[in-house]
DOKOL-761600 format. One line per 3 residues: number of its first residue (from 0); their letters; for each residue x, y, z of N, C-alpha, C. Coordinates in nm, 3 decimals, always signed. Layout:
NUM	a	X:Y:Z:X:Y:Z:X:Y:Z; ... $
END
This chain:
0	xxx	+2.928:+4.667:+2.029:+2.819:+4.595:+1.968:+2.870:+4.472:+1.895; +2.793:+4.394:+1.825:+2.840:+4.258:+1.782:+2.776:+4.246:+1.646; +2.880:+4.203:+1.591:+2.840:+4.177:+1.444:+2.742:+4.100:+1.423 $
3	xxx	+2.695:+4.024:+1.452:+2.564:+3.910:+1.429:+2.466:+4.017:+1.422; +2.382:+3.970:+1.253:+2.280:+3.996:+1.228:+2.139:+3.953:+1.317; +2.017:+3.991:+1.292:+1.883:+3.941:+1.319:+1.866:+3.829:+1.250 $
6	xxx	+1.897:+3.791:+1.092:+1.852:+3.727:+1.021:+1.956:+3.562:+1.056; +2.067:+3.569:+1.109:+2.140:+3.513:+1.108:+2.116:+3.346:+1.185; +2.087:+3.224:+1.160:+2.076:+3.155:+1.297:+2.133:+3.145:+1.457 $
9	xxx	+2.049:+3.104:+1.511:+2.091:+3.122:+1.681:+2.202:+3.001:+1.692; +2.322:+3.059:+1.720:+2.448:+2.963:+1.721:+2.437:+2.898:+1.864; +2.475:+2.783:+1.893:+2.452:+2.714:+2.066:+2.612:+2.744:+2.078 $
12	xxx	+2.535:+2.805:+2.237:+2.705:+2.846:+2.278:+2.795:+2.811:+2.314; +2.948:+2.832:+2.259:+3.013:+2.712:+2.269:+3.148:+2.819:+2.335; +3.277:+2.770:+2.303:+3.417:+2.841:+2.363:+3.377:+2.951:+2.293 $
15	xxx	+3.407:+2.977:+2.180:+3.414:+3.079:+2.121:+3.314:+3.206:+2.109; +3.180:+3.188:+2.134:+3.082:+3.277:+2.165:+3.150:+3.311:+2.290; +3.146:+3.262:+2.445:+3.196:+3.329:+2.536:+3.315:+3.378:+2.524 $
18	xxx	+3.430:+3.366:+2.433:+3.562:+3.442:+2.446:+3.488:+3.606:+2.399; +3.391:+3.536:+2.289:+3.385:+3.721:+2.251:+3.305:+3.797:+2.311; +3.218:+3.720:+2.445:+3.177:+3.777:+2.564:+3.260:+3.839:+2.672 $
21	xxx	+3.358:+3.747:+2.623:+3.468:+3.777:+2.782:+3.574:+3.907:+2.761; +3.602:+3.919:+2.629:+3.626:+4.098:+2.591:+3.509:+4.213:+2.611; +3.376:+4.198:+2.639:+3.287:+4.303:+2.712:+3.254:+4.369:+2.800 $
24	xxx	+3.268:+4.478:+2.835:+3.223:+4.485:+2.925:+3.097:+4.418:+3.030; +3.054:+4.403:+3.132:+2.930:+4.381:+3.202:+2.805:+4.492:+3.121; +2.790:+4.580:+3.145:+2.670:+4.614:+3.032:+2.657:+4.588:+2.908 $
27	xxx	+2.757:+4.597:+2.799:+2.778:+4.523:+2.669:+2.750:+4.395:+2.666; +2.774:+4.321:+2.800:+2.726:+4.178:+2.804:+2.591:+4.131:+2.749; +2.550:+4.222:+2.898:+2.363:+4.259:+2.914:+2.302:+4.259:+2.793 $
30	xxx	+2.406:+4.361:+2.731:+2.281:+4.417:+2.592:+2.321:+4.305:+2.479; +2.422:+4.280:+2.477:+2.414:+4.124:+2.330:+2.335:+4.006:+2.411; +2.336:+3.953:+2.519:+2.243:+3.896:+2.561:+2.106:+3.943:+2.521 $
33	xxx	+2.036:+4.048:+2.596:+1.871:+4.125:+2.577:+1.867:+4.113:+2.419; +1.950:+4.146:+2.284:+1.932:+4.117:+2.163:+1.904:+3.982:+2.145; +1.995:+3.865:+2.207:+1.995:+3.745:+2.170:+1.827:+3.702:+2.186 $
36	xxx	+1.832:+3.757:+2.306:+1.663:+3.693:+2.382:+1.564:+3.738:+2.266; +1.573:+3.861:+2.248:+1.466:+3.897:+2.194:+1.492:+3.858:+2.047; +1.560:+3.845:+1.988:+1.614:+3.733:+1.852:+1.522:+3.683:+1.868 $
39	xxx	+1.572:+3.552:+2.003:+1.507:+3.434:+2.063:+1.364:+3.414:+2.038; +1.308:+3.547:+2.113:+1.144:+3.520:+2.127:+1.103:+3.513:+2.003; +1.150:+3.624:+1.890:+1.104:+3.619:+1.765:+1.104:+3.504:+1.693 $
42	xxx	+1.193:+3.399:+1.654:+1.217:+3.347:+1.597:+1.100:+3.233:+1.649; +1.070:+3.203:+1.772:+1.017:+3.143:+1.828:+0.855:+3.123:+1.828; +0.890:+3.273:+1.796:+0.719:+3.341:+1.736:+0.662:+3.278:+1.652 $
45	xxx	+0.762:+3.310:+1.543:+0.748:+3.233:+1.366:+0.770:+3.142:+1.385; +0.817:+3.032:+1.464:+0.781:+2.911:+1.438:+0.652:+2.861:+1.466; +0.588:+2.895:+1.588:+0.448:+2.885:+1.652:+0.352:+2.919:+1.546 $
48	xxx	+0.381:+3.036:+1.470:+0.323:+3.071:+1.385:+0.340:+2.988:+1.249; +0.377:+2.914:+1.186:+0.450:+2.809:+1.052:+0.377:+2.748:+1.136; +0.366:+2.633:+1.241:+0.318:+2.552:+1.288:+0.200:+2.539:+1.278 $
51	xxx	+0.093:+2.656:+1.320:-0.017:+2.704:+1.291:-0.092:+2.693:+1.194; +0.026:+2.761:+1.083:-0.013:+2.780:+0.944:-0.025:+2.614:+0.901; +0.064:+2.576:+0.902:+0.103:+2.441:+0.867:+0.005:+2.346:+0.882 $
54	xxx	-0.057:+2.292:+1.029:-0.157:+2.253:+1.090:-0.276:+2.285:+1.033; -0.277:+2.416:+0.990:-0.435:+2.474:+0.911:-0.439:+2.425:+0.768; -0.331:+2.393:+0.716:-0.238:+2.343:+0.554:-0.283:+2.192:+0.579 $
57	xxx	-0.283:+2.128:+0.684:-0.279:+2.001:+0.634:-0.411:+1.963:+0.671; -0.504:+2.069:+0.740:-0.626:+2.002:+0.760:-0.749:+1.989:+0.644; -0.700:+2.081:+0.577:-0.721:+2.152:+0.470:-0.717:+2.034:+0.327 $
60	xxx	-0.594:+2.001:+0.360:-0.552:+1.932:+0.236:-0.591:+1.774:+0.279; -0.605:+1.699:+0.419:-0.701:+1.598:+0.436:-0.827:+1.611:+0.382; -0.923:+1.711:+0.423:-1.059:+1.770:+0.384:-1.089:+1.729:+0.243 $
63	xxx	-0.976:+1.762:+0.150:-0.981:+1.821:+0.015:-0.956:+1.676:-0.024; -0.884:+1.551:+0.022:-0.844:+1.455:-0.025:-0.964:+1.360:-0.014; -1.028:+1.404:+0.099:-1.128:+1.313:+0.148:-1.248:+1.342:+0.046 $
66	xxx	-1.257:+1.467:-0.009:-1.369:+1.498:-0.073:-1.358:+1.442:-0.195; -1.236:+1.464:-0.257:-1.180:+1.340:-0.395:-1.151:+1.235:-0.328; -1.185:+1.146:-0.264:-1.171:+1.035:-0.268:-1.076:+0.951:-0.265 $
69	xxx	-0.956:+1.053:-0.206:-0.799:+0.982:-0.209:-0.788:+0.932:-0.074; -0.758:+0.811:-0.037:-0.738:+0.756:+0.056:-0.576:+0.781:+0.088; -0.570:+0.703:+0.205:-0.424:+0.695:+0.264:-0.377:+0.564:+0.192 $
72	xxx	-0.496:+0.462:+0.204:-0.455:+0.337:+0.105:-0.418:+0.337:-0.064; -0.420:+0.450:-0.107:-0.395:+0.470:-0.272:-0.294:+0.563:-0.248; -0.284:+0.654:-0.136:-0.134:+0.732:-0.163:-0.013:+0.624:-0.181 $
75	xxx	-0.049:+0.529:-0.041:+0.085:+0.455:-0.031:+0.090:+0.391:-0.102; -0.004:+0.308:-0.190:+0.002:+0.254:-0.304:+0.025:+0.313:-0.440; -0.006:+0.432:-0.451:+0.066:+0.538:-0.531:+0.252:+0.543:-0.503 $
78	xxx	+0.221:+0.595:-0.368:+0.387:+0.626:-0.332:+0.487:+0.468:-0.377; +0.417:+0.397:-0.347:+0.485:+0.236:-0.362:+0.561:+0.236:-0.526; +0.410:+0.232:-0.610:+0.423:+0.224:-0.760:+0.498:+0.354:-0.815 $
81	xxx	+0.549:+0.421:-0.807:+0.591:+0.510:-0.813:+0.739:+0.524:-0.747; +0.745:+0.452:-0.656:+0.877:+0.416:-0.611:+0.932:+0.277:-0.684; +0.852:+0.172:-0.712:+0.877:+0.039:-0.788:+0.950:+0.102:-0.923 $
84	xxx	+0.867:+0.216:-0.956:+0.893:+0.222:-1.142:+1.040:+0.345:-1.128; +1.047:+0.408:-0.996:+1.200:+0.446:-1.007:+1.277:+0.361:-1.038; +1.275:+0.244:-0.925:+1.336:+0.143:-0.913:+1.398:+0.077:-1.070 $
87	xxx	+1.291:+0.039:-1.129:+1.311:-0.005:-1.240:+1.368:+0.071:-1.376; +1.361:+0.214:-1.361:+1.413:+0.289:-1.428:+1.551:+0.326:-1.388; +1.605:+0.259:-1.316:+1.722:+0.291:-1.233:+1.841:+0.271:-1.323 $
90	xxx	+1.942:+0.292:-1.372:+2.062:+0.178:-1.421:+2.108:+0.085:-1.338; +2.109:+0.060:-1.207:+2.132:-0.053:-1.140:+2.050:-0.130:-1.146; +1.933:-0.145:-1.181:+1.788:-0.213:-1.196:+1.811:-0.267:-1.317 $
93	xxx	+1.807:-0.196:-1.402:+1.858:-0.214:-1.556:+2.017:-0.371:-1.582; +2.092:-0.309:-1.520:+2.204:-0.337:-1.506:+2.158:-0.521:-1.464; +2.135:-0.501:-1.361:+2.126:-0.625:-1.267:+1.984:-0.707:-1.390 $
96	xxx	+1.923:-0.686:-1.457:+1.812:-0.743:-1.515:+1.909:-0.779:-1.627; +1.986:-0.660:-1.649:+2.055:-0.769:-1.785:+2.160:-0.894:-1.743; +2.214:-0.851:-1.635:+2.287:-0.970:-1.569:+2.227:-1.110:-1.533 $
99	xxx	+2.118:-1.085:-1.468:+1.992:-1.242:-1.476:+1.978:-1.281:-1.579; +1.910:-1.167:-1.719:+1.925:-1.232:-1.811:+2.028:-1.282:-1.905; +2.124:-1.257:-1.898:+2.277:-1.343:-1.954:+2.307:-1.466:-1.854 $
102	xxx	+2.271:-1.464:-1.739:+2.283:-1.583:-1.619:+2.164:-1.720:-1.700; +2.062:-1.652:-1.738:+1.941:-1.690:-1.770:+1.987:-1.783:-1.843; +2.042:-1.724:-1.996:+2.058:-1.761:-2.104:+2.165:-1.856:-2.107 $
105	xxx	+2.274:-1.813:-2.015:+2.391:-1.954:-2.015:+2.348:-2.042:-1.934; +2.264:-2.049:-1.880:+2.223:-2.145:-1.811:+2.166:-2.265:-1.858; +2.050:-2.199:-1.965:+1.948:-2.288:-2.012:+2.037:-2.331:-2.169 $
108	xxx	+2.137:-2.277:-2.205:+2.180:-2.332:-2.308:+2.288:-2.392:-2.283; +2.318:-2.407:-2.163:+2.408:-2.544:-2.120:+2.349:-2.669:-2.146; +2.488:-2.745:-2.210:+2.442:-2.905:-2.196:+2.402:-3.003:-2.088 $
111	xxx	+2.460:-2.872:-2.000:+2.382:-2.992:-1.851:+2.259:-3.000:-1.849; +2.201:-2.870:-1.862:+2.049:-2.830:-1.821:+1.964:-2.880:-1.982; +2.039:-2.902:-2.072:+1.967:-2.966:-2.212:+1.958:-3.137:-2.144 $
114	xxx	+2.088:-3.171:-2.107:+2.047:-3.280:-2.034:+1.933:-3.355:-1.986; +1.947:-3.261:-1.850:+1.869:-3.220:-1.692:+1.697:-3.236:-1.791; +1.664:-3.155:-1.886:+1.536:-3.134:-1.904:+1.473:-3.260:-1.988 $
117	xxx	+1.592:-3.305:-2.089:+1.559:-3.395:-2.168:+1.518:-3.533:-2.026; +1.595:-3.582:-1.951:+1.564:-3.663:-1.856:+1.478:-3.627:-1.809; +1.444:-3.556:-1.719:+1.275:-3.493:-1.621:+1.196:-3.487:-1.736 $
120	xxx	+1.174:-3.504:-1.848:+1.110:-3.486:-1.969:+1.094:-3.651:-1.994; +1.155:-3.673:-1.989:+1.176:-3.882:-1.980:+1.099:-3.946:-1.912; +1.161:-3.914:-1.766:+1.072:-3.974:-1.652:+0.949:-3.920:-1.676 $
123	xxx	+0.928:-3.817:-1.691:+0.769:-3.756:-1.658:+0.702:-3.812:-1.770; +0.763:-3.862:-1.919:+0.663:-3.913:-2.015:+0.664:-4.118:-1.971; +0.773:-4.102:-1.884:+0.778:-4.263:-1.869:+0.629:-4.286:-1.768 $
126	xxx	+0.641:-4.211:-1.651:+0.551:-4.244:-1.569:+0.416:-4.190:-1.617; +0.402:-4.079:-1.726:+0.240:-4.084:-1.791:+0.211:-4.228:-1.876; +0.280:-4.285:-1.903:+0.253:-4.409:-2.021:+0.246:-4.529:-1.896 $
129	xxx	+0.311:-4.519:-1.798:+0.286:-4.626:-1.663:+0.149:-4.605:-1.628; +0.124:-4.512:-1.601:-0.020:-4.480:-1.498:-0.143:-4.523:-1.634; -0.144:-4.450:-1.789:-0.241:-4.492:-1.839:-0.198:-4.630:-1.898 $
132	xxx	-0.099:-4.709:-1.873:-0.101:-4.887:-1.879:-0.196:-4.934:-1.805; -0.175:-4.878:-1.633:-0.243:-4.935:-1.506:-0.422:-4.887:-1.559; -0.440:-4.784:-1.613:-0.571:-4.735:-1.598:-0.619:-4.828:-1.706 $
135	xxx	-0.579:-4.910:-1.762:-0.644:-4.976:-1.871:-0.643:-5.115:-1.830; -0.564:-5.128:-1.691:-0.569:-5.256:-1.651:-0.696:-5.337:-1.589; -0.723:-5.461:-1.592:-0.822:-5.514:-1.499:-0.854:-5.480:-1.356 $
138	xxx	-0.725:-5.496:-1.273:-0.708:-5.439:-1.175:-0.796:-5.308:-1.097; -0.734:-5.192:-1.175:-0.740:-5.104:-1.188:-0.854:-5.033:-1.208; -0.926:-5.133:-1.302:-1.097:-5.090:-1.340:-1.181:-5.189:-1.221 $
141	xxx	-1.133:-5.267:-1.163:-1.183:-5.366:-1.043:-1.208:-5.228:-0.964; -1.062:-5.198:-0.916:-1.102:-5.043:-0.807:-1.170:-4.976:-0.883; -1.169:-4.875:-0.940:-1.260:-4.822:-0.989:-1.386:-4.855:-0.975 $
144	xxx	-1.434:-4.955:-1.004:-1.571:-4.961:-0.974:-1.631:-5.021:-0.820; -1.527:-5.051:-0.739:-1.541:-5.090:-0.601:-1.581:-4.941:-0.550; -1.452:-4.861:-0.558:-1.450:-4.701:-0.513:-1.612:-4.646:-0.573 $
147	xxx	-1.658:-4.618:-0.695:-1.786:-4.593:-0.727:-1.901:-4.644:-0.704; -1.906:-4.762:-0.664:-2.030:-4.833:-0.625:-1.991:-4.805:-0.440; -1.906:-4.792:-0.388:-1.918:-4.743:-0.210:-1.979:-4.587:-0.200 $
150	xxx	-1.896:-4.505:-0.327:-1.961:-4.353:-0.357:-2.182:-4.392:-0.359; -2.169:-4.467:-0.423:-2.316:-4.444:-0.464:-2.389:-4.500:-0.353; -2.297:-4.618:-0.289:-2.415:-4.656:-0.202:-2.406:-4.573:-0.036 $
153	xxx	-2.318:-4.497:-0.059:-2.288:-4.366:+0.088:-2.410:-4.299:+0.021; -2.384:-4.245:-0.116:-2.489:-4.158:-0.126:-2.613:-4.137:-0.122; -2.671:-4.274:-0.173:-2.780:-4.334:-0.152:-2.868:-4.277:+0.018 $
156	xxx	-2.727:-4.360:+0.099:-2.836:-4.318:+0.236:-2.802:-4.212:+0.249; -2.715:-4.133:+0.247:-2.716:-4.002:+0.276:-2.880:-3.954:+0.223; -2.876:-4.001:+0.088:-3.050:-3.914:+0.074:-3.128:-3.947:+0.120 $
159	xxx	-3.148:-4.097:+0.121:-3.231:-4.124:+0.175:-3.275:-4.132:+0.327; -3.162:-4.077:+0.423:-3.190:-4.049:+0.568:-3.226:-3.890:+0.536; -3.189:-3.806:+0.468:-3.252:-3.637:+0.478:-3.387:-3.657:+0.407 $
162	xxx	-3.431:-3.770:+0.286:-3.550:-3.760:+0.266:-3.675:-3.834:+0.376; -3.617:-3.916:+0.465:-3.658:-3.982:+0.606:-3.659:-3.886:+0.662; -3.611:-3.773:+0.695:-3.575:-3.696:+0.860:-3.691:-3.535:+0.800 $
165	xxx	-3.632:-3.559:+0.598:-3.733:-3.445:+0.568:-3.867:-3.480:+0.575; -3.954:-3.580:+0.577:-4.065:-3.649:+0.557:-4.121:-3.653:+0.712; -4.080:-3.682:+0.817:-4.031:-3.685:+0.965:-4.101:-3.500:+1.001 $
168	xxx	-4.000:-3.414:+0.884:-4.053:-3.308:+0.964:-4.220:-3.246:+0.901; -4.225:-3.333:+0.748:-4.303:-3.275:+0.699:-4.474:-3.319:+0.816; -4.446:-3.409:+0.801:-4.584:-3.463:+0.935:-4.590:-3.439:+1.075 $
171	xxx	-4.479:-3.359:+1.091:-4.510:-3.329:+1.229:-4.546:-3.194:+1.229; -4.495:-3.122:+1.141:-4.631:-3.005:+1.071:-4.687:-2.990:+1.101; -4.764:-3.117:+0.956:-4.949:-3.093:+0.907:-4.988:-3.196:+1.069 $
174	xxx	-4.938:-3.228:+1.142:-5.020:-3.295:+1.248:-5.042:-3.192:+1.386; -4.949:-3.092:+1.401:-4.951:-2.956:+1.507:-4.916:-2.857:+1.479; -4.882:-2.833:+1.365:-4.859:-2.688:+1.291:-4.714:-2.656:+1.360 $
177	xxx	-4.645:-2.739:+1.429:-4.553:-2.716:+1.452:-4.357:-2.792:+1.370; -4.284:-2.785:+1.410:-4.156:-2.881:+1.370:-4.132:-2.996:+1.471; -4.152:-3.120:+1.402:-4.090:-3.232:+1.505:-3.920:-3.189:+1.468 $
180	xxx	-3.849:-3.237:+1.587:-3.713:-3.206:+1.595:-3.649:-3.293:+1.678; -3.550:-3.403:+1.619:-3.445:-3.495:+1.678:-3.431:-3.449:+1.785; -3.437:-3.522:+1.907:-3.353:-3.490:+2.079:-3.173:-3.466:+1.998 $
183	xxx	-3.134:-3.347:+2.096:-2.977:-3.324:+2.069:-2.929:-3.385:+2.237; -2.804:-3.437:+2.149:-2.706:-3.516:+2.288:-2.621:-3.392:+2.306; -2.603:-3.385:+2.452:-2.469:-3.305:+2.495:-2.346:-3.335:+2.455 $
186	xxx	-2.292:-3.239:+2.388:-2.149:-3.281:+2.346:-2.095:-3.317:+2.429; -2.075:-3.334:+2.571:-1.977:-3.294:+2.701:-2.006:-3.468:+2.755; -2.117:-3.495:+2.691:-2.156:-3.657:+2.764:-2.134:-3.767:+2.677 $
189	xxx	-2.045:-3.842:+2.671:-2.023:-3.944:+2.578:-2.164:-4.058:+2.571; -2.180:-4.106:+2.420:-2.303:-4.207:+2.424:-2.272:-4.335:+2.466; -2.376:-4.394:+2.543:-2.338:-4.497:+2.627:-2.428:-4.646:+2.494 $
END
């Protein structure tokens, strides 16, 4: 007989399982084989069976999620935030945040970058005091009021062709109870 338990896993057979076949007799063979099988079927059983169970477990627990209102879109967004705030609770997370911030800090209290800001701080107040020079210029108020008087007089017909085209529909109305309506050109035919 052979020491291997029932409870034991099914080993894949390799040299050494057949050497301790090859000391058996032919019926001794038979019968640790017929054990193995029927091991086999069992184990095979209970899995079909876990599977089962399992399958009945998760239909169960969809059902139950669906009835509270837990989506698949808030697990993973659960699972996400919840993985973010490991993240951040991490000491390498930690670690690396204090390192940016010491990178941070020598950075901005370098004289280059006191420099760097005081200049871009220069230019940017040079060219606000340029632009409101120009905006106070003659010039400047010339456009201005060229640009606003073309605004007003676009706008003008703009209304006054929808209050034409609205007036257009209002009488063709009260004259047949119906809508007069512009002929439409085919897009496909250029106007001659």
């Amino acid at each position: 007989m052979s020491n291997i338990s029932p409870t034991e896993e099914a080993i894949p057979v390799d040299n050494h399982v057949v050497n301790d076949l090859s000391s058996l007799s032919n019926e001794e063979k038979e019968r640790q084989q017929a054990l193995w099988n029927e091991e086999l079927a069992q184990i095979e059983d209970e899995i079909a069976t876990l599977r089962t169970v399992l399958a009945s477990k998760m239909r169960r627990s969809a059902e139950l999620k669906r009835n509270l209102g837990i989506t698949v879109w808030k697990e993973v967004s659960e699972d996400i935030n919840q993985g973010l705030k490991n993240v951040k609770e991490s000491n390498v997370y930690q670690t690396v945040e204090s390192k940016v911030g010491q990178v941070t800090k020598a950075v901005t209290d370098a004289p280059i970058y006191q420099k760097t800001t005081s200049l871009i701080g220069g230019i940017t107040g040079n060219i606000t005091n340029k632009i409101g020079q120009m905006r106070h210029s003659e010039s400047f108020r010339s456009i201005e009021e060229k640009v606003g008087s073309a605004y007003e007089n676009v706008k003008t017909k703009v209304v006054s062709r929808s209050n034409s085209q609205q007036s257009l529909d209002e009488a063709g109305r009260s004259r047949s109870g119906s809508v007069v309506t512009s002929p439409t050109i085919p897009e496909d035919k250029p106007l001659a």
